[in-house]
LODOZA-555989 format. One record per residue (C-alpha): residue number from 1; x, y, z. Coordinates in nm, 4 decimals, decimal comma. Layout:
+-----+----------+----------+----------+
:   k :       xx :       yy :       zz :
+-----+----------+----------+----------+
: NUM :        X :        Y :        Z :
...
+-----+----------+----------+----------+
This chain:
+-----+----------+----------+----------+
:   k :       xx :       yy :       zz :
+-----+----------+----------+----------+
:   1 :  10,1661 :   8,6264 :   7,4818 :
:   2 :  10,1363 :   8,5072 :   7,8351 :
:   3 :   9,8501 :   8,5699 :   8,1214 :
:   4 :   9,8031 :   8,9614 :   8,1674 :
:   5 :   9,5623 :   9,0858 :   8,4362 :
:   6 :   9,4440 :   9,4528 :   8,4265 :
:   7 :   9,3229 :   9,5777 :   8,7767 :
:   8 :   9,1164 :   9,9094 :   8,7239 :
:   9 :   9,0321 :  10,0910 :   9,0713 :
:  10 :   8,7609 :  10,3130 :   8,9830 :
:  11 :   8,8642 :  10,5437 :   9,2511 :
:  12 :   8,5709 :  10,6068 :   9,5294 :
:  13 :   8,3181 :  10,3462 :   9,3430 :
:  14 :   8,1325 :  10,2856 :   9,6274 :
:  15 :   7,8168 :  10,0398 :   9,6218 :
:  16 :   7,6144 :  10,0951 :   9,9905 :
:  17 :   7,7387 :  10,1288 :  10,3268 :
:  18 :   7,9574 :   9,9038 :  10,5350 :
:  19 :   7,8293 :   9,6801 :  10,8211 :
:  20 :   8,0443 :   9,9553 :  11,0289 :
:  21 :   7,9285 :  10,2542 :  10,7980 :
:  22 :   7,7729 :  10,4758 :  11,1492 :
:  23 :   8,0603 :  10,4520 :  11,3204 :
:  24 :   8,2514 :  10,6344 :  11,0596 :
:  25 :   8,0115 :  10,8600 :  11,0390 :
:  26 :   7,8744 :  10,7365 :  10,7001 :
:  27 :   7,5571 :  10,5341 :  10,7452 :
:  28 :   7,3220 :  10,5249 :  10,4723 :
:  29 :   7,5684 :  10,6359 :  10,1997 :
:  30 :   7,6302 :  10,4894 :   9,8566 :
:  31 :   7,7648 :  10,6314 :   9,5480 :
:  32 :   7,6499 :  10,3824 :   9,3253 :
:  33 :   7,2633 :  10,4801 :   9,3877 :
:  34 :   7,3680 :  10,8766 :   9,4105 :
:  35 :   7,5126 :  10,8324 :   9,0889 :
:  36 :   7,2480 :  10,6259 :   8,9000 :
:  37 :   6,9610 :  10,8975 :   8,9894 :
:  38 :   7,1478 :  11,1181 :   8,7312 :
:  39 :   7,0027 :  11,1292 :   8,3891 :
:  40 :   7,3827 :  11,1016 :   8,2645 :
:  41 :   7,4685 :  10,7370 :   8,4243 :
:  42 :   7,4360 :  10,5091 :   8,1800 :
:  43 :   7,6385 :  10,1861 :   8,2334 :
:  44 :   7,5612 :   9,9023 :   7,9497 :
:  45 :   7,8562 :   9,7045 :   7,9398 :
:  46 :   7,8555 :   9,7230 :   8,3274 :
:  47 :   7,5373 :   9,5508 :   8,3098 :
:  48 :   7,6358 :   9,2698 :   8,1010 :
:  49 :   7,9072 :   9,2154 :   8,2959 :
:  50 :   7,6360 :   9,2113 :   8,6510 :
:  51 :   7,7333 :   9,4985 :   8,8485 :
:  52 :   7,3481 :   9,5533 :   8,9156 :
:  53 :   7,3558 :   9,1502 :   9,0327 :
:  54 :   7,5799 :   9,2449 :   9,3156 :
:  55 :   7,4709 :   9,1673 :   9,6536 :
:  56 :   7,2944 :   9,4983 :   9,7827 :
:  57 :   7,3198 :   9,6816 :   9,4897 :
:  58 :   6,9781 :   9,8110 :   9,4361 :
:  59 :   7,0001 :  10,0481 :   9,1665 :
:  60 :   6,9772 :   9,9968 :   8,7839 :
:  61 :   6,8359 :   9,6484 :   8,5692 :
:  62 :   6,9508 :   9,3332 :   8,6239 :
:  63 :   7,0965 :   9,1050 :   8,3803 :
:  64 :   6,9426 :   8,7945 :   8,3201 :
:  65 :   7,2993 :   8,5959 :   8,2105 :
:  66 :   7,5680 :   8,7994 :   8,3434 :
:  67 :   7,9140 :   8,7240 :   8,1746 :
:  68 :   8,1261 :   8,8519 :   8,4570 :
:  69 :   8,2240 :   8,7228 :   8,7781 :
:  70 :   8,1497 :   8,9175 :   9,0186 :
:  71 :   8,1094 :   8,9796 :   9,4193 :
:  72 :   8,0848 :   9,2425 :   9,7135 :
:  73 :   8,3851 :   9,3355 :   9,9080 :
:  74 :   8,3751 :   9,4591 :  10,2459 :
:  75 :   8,7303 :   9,6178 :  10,3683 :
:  76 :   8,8689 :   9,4858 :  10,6935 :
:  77 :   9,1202 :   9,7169 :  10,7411 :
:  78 :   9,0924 :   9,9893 :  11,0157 :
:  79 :   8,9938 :  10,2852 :  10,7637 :
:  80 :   8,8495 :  10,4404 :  10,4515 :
:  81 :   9,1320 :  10,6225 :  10,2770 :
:  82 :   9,3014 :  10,5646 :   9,9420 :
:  83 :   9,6452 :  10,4336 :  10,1135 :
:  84 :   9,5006 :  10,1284 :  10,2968 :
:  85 :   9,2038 :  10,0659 :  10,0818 :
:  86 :   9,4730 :  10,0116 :   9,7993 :
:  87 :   9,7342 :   9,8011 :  10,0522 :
:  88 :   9,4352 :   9,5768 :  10,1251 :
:  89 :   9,3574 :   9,5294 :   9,7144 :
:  90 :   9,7314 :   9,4230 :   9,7166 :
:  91 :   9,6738 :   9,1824 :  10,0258 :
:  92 :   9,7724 :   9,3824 :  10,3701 :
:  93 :   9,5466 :   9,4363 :  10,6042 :
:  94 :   9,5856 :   9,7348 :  10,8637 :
:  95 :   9,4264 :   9,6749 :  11,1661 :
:  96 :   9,5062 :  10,0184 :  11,2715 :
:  97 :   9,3642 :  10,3630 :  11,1225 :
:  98 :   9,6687 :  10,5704 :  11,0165 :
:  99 :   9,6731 :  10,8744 :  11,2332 :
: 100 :   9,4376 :  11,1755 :  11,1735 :
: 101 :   9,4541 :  11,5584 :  11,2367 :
: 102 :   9,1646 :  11,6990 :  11,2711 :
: 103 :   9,2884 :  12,0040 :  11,4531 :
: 104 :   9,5853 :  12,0698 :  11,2273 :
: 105 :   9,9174 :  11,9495 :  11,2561 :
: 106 :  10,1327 :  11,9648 :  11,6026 :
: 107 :  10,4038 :  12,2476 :  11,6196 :
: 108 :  10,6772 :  11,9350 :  11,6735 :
: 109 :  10,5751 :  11,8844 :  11,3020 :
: 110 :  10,5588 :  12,2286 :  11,1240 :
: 111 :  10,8730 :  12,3252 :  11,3263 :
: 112 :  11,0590 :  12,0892 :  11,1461 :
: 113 :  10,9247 :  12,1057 :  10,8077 :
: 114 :  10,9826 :  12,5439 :  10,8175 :
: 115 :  11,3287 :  12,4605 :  10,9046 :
: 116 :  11,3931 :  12,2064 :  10,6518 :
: 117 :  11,2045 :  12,3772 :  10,3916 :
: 118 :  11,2967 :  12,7494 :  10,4761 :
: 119 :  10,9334 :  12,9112 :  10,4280 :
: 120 :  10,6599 :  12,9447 :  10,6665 :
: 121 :  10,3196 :  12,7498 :  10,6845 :
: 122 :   9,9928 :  12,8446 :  10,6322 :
: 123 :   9,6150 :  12,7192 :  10,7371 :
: 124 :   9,6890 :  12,3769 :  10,9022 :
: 125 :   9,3362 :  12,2876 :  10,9441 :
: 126 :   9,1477 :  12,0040 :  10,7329 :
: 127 :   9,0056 :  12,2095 :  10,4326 :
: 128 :   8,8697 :  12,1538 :  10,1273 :
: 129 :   9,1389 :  12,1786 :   9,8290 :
: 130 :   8,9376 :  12,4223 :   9,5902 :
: 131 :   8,8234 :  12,6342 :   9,9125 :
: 132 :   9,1826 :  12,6596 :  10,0679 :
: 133 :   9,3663 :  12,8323 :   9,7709 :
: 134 :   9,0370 :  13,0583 :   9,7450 :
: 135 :   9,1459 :  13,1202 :  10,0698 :
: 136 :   9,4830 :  13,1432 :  10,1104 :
: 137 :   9,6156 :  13,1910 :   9,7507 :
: 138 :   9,7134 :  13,5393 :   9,7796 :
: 139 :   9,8557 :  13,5297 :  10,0857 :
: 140 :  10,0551 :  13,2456 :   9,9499 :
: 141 :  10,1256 :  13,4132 :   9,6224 :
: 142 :  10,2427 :  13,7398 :   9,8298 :
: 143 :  10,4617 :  13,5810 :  10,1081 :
: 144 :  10,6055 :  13,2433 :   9,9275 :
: 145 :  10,4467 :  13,0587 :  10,2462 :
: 146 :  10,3197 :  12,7303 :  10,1562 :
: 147 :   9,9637 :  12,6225 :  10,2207 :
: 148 :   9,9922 :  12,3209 :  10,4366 :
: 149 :   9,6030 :  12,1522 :  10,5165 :
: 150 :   9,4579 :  11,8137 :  10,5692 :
: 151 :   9,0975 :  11,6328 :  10,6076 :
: 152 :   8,9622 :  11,3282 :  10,7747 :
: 153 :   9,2131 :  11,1417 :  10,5991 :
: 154 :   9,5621 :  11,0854 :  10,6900 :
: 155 :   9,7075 :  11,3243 :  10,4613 :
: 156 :   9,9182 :  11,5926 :  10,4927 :
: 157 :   9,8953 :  11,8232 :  10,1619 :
: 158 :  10,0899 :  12,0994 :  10,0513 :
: 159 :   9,9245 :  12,3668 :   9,8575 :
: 160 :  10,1433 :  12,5942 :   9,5856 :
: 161 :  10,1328 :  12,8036 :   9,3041 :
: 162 :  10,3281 :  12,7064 :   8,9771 :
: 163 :  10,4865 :  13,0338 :   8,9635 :
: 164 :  10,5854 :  13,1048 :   9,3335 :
: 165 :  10,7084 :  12,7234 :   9,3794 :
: 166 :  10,8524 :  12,5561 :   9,0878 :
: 167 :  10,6834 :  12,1548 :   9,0935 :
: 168 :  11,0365 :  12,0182 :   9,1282 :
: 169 :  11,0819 :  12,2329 :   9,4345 :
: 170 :  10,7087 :  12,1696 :   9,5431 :
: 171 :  10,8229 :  11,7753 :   9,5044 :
: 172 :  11,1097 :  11,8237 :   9,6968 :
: 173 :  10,9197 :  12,0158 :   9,9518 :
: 174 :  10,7260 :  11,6358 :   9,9659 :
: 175 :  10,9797 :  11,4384 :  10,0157 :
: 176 :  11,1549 :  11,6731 :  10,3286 :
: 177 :  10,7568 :  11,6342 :  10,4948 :
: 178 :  10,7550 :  11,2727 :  10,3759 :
: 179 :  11,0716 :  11,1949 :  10,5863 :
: 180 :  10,9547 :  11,4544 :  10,8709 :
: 181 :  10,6082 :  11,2333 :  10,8797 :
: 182 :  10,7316 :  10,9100 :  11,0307 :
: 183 :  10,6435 :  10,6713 :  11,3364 :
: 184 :  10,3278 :  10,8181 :  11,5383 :
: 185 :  10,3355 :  11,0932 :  11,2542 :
: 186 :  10,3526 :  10,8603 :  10,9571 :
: 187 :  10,0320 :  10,9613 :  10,7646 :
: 188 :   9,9461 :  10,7709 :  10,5000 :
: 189 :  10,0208 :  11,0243 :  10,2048 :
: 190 :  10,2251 :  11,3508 :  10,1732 :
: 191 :  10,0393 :  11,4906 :   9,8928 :
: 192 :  10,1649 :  11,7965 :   9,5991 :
: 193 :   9,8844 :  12,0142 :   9,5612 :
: 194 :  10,0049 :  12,2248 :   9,2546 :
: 195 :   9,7953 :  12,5323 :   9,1050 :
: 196 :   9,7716 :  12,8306 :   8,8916 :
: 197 :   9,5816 :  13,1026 :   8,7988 :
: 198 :   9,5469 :  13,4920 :   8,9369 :
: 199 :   9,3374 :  13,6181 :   9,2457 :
: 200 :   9,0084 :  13,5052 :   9,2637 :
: 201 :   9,0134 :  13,2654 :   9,0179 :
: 202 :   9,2945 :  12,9961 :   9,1323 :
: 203 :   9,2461 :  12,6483 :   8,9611 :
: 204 :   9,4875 :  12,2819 :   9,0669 :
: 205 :   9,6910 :  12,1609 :   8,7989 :
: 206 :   9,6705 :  11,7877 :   8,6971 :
: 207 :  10,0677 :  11,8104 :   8,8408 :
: 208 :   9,9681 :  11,6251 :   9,1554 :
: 209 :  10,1740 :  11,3410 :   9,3510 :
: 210 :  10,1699 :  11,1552 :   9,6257 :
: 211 :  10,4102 :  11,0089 :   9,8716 :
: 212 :  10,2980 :  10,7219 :  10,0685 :
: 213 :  10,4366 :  10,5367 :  10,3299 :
: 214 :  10,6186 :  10,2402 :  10,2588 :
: 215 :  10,3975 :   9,9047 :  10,2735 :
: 216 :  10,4885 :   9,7391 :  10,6059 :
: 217 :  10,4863 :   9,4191 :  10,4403 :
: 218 :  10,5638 :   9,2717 :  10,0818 :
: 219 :  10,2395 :   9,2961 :   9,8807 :
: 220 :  10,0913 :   9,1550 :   9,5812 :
: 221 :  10,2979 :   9,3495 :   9,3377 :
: 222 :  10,6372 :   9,2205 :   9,5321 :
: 223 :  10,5026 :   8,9017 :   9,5147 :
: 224 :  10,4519 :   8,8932 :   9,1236 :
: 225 :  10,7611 :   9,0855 :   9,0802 :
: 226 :  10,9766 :   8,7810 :   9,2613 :
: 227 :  10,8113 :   8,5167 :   9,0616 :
: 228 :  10,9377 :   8,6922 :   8,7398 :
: 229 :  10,6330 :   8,8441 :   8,6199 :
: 230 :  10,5927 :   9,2037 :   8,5017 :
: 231 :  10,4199 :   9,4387 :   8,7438 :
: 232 :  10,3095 :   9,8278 :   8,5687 :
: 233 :  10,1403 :  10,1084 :   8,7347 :
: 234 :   9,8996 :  10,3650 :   8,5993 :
: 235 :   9,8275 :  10,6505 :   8,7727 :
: 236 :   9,8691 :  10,6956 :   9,0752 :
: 237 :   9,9398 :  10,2990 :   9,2010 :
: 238 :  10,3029 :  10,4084 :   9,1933 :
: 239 :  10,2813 :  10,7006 :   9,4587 :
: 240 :  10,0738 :  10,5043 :   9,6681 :
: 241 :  10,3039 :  10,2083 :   9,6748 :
: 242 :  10,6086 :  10,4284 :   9,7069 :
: 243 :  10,7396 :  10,2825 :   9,4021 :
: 244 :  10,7808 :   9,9757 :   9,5452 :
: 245 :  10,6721 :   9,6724 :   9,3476 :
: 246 :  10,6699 :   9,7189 :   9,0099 :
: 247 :  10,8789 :   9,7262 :   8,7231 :
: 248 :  10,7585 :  10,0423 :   8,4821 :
: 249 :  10,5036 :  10,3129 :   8,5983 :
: 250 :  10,3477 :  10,6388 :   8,4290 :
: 251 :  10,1388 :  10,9184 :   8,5399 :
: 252 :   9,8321 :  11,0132 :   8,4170 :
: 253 :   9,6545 :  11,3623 :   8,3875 :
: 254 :   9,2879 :  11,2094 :   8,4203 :
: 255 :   9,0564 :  10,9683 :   8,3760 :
: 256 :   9,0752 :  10,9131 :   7,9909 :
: 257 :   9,4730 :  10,9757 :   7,9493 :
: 258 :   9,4761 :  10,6841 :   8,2232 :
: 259 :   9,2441 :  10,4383 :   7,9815 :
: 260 :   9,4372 :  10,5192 :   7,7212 :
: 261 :   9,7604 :  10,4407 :   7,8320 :
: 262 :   9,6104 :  10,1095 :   7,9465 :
: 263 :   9,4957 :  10,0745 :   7,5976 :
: 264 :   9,8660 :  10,1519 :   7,5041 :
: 265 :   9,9642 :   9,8318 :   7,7197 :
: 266 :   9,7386 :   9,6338 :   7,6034 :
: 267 :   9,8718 :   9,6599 :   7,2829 :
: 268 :  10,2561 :   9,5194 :   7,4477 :
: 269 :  10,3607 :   9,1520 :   7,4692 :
: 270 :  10,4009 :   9,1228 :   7,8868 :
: 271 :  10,2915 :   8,8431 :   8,1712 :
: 272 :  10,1976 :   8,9802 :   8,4344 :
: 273 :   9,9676 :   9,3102 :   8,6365 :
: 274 :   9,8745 :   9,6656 :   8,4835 :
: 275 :   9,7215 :   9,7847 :   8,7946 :
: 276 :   9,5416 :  10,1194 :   8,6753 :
: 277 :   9,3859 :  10,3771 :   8,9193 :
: 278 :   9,1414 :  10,6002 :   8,7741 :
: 279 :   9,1050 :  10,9181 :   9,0252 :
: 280 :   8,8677 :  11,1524 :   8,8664 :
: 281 :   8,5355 :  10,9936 :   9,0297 :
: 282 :   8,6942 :  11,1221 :   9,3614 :
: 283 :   8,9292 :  11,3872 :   9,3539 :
: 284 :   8,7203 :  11,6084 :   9,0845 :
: 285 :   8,3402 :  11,4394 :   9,1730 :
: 286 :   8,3102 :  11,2556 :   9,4717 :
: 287 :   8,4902 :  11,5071 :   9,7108 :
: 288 :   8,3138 :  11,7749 :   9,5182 :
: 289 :   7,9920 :  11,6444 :   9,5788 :
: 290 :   7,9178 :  11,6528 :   9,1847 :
: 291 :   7,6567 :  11,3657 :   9,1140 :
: 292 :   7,6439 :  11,4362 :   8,7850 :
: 293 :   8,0221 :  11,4787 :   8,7197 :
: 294 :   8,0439 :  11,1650 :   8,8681 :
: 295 :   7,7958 :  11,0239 :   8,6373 :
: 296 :   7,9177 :  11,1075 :   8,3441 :
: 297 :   8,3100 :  10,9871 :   8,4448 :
: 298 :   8,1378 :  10,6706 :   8,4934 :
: 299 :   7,9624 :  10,6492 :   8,1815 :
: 300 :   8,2594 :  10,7776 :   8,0161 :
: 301 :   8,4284 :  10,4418 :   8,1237 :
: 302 :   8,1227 :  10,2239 :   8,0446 :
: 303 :   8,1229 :  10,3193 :   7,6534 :
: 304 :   8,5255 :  10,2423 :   7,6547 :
: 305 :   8,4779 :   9,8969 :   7,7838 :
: 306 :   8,4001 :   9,7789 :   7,3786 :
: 307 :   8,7434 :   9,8709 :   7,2862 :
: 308 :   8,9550 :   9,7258 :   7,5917 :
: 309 :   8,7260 :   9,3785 :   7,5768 :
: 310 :   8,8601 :   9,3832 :   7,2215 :
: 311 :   9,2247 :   9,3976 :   7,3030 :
: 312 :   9,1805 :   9,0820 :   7,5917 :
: 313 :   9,3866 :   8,8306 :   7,4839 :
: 314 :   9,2826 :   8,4672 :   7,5221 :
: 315 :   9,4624 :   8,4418 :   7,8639 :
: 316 :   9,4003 :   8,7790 :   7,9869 :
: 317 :   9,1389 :   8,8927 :   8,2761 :
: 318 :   8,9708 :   9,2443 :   8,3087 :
: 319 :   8,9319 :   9,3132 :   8,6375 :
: 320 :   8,7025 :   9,6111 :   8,7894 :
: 321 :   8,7172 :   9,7789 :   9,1849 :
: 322 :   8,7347 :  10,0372 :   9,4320 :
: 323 :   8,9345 :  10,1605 :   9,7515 :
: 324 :   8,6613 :  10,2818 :   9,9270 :
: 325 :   8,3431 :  10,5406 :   9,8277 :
: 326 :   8,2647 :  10,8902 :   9,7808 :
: 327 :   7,9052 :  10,9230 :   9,7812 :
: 328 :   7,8496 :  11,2579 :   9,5864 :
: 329 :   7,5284 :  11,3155 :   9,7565 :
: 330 :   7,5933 :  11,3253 :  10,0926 :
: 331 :   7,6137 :  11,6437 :  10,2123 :
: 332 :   7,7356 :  11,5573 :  10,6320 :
: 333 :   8,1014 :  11,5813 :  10,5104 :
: 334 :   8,3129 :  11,6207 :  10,1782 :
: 335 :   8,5110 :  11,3034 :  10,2611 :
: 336 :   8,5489 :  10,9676 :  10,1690 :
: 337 :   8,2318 :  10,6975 :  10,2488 :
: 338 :   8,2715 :  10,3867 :  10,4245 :
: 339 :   8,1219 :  10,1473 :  10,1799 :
: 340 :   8,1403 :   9,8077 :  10,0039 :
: 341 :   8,3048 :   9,7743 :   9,6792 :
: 342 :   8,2350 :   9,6012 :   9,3492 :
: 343 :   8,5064 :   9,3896 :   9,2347 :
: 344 :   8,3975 :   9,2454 :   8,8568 :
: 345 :   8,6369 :   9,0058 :   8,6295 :
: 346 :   8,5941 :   8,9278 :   8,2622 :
: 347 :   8,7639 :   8,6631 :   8,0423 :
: 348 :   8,7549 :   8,3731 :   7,9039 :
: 349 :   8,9447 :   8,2092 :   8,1969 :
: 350 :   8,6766 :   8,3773 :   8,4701 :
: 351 :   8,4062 :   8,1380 :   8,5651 :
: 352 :   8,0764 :   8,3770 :   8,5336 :
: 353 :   7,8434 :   8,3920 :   8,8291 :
: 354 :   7,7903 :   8,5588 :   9,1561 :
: 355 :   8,0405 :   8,5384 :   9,4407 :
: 356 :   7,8534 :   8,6830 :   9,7052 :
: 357 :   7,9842 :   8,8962 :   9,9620 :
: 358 :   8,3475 :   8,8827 :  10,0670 :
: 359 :   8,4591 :   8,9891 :  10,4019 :
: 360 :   8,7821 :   9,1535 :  10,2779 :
: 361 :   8,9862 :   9,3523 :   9,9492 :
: 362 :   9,2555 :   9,0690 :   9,9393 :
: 363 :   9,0208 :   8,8720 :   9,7862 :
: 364 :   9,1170 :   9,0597 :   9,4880 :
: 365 :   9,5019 :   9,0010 :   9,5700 :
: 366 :   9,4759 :   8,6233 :   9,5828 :
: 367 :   9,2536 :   8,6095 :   9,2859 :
: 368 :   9,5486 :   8,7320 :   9,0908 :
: 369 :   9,8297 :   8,5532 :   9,2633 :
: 370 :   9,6301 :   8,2286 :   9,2211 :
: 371 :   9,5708 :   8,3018 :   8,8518 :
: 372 :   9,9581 :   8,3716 :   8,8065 :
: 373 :  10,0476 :   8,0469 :   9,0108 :
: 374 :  10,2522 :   8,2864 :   9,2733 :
: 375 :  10,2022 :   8,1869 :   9,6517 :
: 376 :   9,9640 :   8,3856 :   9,8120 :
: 377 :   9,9720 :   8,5974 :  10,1253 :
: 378 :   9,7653 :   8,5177 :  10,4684 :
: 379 :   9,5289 :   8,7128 :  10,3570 :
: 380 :   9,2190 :   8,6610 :  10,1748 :
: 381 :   9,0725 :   8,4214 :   9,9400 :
: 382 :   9,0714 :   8,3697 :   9,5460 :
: 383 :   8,7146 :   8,3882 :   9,4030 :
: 384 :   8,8174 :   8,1177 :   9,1314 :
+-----+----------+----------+----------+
């Protein structure tokens, strides 16, 4: 068996505020300390592994011979979204926020996508995605409309009952706004927003996808994929890469179907990337402002590190991250946090010790690339 690497992006696993935190609107947040003044965050084999020896991390015990490497990384790129934060994991750095509607979408836009799609729009205003099919389900449900919203990120989502829009057609419905969404428009994700239920008690389905723009450059995954090594996806890596990249992908529905199809993997003779993103901390805790939720999630993760340490092979390297935070406990706005990230890597190949703060994602991208022997991009710098 050859060198395997598996990336987990702990989706939102923010550890204290950026340098640049106030002007996003976000100083003084941090998910890691929300989370750890819950009576359900327990994080053992995080510790070993020196998540509390982090630079800045001032929350839980620290260990005294930490077996990971590990280091603070402070994004570069021009926002705090999922899209970007992920492109600058893979090496790309935006210098430019993706665009943003905080007054709803233009007319130029929903014109096209009613045409195109045939039904009429409702709500386009940023909303929060339990509140707006509270809101607008029954309308929805009655007229066949679809429930089009966004929020501070650049994201255009569409809202729509199971029964009144079949998933495929939903999808569809995705790809039409997906095309529509280009140039000055081109937000980073066109998101499905699937749900069910009856009046008054409307509930999203784990049938979600995304449809990002294409990377504007060739990332990490292209760049392991042309030196013949094996790139999969878990989760949602492949919407947010478009696909591009990687040679076999699968959906998860949350948090523990995503370990355990890594688990699956592990178990496969490959050389090369399982790049796993684990999305409950945000979508169902962070954005919900659910400390304890979040909590537990985490723990949840922390007692399955014992089984996927004992599936590293010899050659293999465990590595931990985030995009960008979520602090559940700040109560300003439901959105995404601008704040550092952990980035943690285990195995026998991974020098232990602290790497102090990084001023940039791609660190993580030229960690791998150098571990693979694959040229790296312009940006960042391997830790080992």
């Amino acid at each position: 068996m050859g060198k395997r690497v598996f990336l987990f992006v702990l989706d939102s696993f923010g550890i204290g505020n950026a340098p640049d935190a106030e002007a996003f609107g976000d100083a003084g947040t941090n998910t890691i300390l929300a989370c750890s003044k819950s009576q359900y965050f327990d994080l053992p084999n995080m510790k070993k592994l020196g998540l509390f020896n982090i630079d800045g991390v001032d929350c839980g015990e620290k260990e005294s011979a930490p077996v990971g490497a590990f280091a603070r990384l402070t994004e570069k790129s021009a926002g705090k979204d999922t899209t970007i934060g992920h492109w600058e994991i893979a090496g790309l750095v935006s210098e430019s926020p993706l665009p943003t509607y905080p007054q709803g979408f233009p007319e130029e836009v929903l014109d096209e996508f009613r045409k195109r799609t045939g039904r009429g729009v409702l709500c386009n205003l940023p909303y929060s995605g339990t509140q707006v099919i509270a809101d607008y389900g029954d309308e929805h449900v009655k007229t066949g409309d679809l429930i089009v919203y966004t929020s501070a990120d650049s994201v255009f989502q569409i809202a729509a009952h199971e029964d009144v829009v079949p998933l495929e057609q939903l999808y569809e419905y995705c790809h039409i706004a997906r095309e529509i969404l280009q140039g000055r428009h081109g937000v980073g994700r066109v998101i499905a927003r699937p749900f069910v239920g009856t009046s008054g008690n409307y509930t999203r389905t784990p049938h979600r996808h995304d449809y990002s723009l294409l990377p504007p450059a060739p990332t990490m995954l292209d760049r392991l994929r042309d030196a013949g090594k094996t790139v999969i996806a878990v989760g949602k890596i492949h919407d947010i890469f478009a696909g591009v990249g990687m040679d076999e992908f699968v959906f998860t529905e949350n948090n523990a179907d995503g370990i355990e199809k890594t688990l699956g993997y592990m178990d496969k003779d490959f050389e090369g990337l399982c790049f796993i993103n684990l999305v409950d901390y945000d979508m169902l805790y962070g954005h919900r402002r659910d400390v304890d939720g979040y909590a537990k999630a985490l723990t949840y993760f922390d007692q399955k590190l014992p089984e996927i340490f004992g599936k590293l092979g010899p050659d293999d390297l465990l590595m931990m991250t985030a995009d960008h935070g979520c602090d559940p406990s700040y109560t300003k706005t439901t959105d995404h946090t601008r704040e550092r990230v952990p980035y943690i890597v285990f195995g026998k190949n991974a020098p232990a010790g602290n790497y102090g703060t990084r001023d940039t994602f791609a660190d993580i991208a030229a960690t791998v690339l150098k571990y693979f022997d694959v040229q790296q991009g312009e940006n960042g710098t391997a830790l080992f």
